[in-house]
N, C-alpha and C positions, 0 to 999 in steps of 0.2 A: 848500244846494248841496253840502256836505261828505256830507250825508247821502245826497243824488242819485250821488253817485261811489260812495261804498263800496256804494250798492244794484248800482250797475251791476258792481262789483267782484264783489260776491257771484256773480250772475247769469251774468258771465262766467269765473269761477272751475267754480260749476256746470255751464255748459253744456261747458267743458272737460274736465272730470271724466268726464262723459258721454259725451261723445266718442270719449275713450280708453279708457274702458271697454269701451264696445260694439267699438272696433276691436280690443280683444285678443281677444272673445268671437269674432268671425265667423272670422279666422283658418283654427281649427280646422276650419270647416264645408266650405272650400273643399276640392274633390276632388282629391288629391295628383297626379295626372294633369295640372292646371294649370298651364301655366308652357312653356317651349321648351326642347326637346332637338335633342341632335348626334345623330341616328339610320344611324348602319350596317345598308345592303340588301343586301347580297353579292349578290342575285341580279339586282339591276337593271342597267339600261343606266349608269346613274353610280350607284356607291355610297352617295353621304356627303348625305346630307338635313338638312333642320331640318323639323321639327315643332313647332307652337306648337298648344297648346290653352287654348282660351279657356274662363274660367266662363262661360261663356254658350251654352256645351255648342256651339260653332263650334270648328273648328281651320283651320289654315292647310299646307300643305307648300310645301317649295323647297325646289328643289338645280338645280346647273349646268346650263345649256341645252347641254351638251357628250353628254350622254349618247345622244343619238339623231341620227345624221349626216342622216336623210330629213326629218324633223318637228321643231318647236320646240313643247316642252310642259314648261316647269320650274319650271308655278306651279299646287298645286292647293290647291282651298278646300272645306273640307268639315263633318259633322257629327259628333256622339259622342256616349253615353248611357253610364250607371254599369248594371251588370249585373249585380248582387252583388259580388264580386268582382271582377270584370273590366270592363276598358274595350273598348267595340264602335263604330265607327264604320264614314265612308265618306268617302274625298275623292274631288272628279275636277278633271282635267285636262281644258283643251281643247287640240286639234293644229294644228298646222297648216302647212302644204306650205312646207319651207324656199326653193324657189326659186319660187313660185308667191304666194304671201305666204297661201294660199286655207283655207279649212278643211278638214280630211281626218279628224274625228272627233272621239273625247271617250275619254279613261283613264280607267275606275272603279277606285279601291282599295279593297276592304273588311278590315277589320280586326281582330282582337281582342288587347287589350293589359292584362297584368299588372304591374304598376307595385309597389317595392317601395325606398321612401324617394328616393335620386336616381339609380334604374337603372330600367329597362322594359326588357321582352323581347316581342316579338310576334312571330304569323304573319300571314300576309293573302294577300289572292289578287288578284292586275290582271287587267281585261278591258277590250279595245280595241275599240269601235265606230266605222266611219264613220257619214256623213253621216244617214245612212238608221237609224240606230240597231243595224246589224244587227252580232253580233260579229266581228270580222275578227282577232281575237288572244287566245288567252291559251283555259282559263283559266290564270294562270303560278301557283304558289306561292311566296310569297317572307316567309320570317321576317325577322327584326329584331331588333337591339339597338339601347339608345339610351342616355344619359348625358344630368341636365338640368344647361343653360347655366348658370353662375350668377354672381351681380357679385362682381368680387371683394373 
């Protein structure tokens, strides 16, 4: 029996080892672009955004439903790819008619972001379609800066 315990000892000592091992290795792999920032739009309808990007090459945007008095659009989901250098993606928003509750379109944002330890700067461009797919806005040009959240 004594010998049954310290086998398991063994076995759980290694697999812990292992464990911790592999979790310092991947770390490093992860794309520094990972993680949620406070993003400043100057040009938008409301300034002040979050940005989350996910490893799983998904992001997320949100910021106040205050920004647009006609539509409610202050949640967009979207994609990203590494680019050498640079991050490219795309999120979009859907609209919809603040007294009508009804849809009135889709926001695309497309992006490109330079990320350099816990600052990013980007440009990007909105374009507004309704129902029909067709443009009814934009193209707008709108840079970025951003700052990633962190625990304290």
């Amino acid at each position: 029996m004594r010998m049954a315990r310290h086998g398991v000892r063994r076995l759980l000592a290694l697999t812990c080892a292992l464990a911790a091992g592999s979790a310092s290795a991947h770390p490093s792999a992860i794309d520094p672009v990972v993680g949620t920032w406070l993003v400043q739009q100057p040009a938008a309808p409301f300034p002040l955004h979050l940005y989350v990007f996910n490893a799983d090459h998904t992001m997320q945007q949100a910021n106040p439903d205050a920004g647009d008095p006609r539509t409610s659009d202050s949640d967009g989901k979207g994609a990203w790819r590494r680019n050498g250098g640079k991050v490219s993606g795309k999120w979009v928003e859907i609209m919809a008619d603040r007294l009508t509750h009804k849809l009135v379109g889709r926001g695309e944002f497309t992006y490109v972001v330079d990320v350099t330890r816990d600052h990013l700067t980007g440009t990007g461009m909105f374009l507004g379609y309704d129902v029909d797919g067709k443009v009814i806005a934009g193209p707008f040009d709108a840079p970025f800066t951003g700052t990633r959240v962190t625990a304290p």
